[in-house]
C-alpha positions as CSV (number, residue, x, y, z in Angstrom):
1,X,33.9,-18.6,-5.6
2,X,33.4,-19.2,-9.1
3,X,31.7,-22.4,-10.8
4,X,33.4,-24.1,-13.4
5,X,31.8,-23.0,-16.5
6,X,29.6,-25.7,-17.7
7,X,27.9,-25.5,-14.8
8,X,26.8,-21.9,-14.5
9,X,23.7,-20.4,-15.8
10,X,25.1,-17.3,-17.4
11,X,26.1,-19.4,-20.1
12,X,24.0,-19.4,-22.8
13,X,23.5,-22.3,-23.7
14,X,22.6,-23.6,-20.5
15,X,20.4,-21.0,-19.7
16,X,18.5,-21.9,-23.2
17,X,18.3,-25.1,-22.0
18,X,16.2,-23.5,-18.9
19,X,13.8,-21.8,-20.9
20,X,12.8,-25.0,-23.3
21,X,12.5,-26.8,-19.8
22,X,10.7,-24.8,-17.6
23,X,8.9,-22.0,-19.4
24,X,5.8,-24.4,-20.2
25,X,5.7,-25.6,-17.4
26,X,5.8,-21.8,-15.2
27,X,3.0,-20.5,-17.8
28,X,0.8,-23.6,-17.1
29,X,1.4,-23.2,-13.2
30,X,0.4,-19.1,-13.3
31,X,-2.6,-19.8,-15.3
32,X,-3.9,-22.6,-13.7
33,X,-3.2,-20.6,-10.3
34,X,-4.3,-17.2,-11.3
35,X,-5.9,-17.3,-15.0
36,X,-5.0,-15.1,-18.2
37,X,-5.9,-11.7,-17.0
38,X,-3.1,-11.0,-14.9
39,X,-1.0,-12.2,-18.1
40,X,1.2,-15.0,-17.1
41,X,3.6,-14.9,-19.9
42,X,4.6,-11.8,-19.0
43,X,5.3,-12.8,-15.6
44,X,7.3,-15.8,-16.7
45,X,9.7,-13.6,-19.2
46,X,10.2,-11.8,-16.1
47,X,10.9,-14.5,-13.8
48,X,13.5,-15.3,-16.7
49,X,15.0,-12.2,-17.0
50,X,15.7,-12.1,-13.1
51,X,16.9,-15.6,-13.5
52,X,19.6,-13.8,-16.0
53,X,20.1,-11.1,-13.9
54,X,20.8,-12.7,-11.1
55,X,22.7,-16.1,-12.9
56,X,25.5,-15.7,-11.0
57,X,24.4,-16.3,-7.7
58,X,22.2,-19.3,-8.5
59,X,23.4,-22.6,-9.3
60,X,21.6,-25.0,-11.9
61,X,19.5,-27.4,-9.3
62,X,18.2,-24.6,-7.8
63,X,16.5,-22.7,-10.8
64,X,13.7,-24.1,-11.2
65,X,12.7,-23.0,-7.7
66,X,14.0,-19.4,-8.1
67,X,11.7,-19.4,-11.3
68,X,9.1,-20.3,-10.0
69,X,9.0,-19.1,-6.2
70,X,9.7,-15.2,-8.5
71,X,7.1,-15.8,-11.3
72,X,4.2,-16.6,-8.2
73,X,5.6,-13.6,-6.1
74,X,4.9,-11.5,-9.7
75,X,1.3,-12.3,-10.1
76,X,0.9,-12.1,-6.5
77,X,2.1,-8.5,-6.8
78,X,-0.2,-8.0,-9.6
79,X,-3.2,-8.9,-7.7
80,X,-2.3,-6.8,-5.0
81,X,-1.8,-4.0,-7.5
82,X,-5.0,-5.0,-9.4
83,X,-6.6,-4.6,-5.7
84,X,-5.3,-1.4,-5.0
85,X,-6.9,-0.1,-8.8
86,X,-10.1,-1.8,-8.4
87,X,-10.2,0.1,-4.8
88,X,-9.9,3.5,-6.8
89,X,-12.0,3.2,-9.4
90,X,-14.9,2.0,-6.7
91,X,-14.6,5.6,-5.3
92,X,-16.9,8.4,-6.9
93,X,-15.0,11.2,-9.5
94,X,-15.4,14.3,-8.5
95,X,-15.8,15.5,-12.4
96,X,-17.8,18.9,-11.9
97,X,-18.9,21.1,-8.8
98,X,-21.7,22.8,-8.0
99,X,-20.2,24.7,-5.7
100,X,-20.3,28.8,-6.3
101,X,-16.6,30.6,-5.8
102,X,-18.0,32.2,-3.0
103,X,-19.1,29.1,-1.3
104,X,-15.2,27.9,-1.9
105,X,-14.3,30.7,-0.5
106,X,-15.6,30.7,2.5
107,X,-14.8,26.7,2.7
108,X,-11.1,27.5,3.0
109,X,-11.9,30.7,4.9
110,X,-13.7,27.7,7.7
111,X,-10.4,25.4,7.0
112,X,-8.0,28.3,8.1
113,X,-10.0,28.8,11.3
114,X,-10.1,25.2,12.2
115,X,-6.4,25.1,11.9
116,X,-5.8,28.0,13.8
117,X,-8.5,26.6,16.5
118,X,-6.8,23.4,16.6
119,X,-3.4,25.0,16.8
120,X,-4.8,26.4,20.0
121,X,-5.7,23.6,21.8
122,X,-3.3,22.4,24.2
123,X,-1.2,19.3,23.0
124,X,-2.7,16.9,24.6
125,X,-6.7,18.5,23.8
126,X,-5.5,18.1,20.4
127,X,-3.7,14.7,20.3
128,X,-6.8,13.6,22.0
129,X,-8.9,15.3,19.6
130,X,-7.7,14.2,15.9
131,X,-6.7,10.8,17.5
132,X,-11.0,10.2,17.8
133,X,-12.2,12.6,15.0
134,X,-9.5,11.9,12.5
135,X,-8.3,8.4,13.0
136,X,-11.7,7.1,14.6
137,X,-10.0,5.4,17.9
138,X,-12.1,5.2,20.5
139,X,-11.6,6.4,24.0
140,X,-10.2,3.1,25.3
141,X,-7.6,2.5,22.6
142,X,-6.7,6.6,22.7
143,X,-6.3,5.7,26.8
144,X,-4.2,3.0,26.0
145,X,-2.1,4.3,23.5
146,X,-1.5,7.5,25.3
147,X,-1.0,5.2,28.7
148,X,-3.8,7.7,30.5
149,X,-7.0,6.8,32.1
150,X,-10.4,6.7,29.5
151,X,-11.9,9.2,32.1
152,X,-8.7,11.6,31.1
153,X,-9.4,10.8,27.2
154,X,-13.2,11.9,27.5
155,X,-12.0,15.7,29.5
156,X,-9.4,16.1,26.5
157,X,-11.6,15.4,23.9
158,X,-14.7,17.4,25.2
159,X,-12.2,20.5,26.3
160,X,-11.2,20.4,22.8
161,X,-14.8,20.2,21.7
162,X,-15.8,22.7,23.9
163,X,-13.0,25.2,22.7
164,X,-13.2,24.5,19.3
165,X,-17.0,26.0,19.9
166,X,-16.0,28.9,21.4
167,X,-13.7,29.8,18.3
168,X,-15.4,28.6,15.2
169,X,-19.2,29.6,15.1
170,X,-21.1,26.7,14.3
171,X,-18.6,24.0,15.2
């Protein structure tokens, strides 16, 4: 069902007439909400363009919410992006190592025989196992999860403690 065409937004014209409206205002609204470092006017040619691409399917009266709910839904993406990067640079590089090539060596010598000792663990030992160690559940939620008393959860875990001893030295 195709509008008659003065009133669709893939005409030029009109959609210029968007722009002069609304882009002022949308810049305003993302730096009064979020400030300049997240760069708002990128956010709102963006909004714009997916106002462009996407003329077709929305009709004049409902632009300027389309333009603005997709401009805030940009910067909000941006700070959870800008999150996620501030997260990574918190952690500590790794830029050189100390560590001798023997002393690698034998690291992944170790990580072969834990594998190997955790591949021979029964399934349920070993589910048990990385469910505590590796995720850091504790014995109620592991009982819970695996619908199994916590009393069950503790043999598992310290059978799989117990037989990771026996074959790695120094477990």
């Amino acid at each position: 069902m195709n509008r008659p065409l003065q009133d669709h937004i893939c005409e030029e014209r009109l959609f210029e007439r968007l722009y002069e409206k609304h882009s002022k205002n949308l810049y305003d609204f993302l730096y009064y909400k979020f400030g300049e470092r997240l760069n708002p006017k990128d956010k709102v040619q963006d909004a714009f363009i997916k106002l462009w691409q996407n003329c077709a399917k929305i009709s004049p009266d409902k632009a300027k919410s389309f333009l603005f709910t997709t401009a805030n839904n940009l910067m909000l993406n941006a700070v959870a992006h800008q999150k996620v990067v501030l997260k990574y640079e918190k952690l500590p590089q790794k830029i050189s190592t100390n560590e001798s090539p023997e002393f690698i060596l034998q690291e992944k010598e170790y990580h072969k025989k834990l594998q190997k000792a955790l591949a021979n663990l029964t399934e349920a030992q070993r589910v048990a196992f990385l469910m505590n160690r590796v995720e850091g559940k504790r014995f109620k939620e592991i009982a819970a999860i695996l619908d199994i008393s916590t009393k069950a959860v503790e043999k598992r875990i310290y059978g799989a403690l117990k037989a990771l001893r026996e074959d790695i030295d120094g477990l």
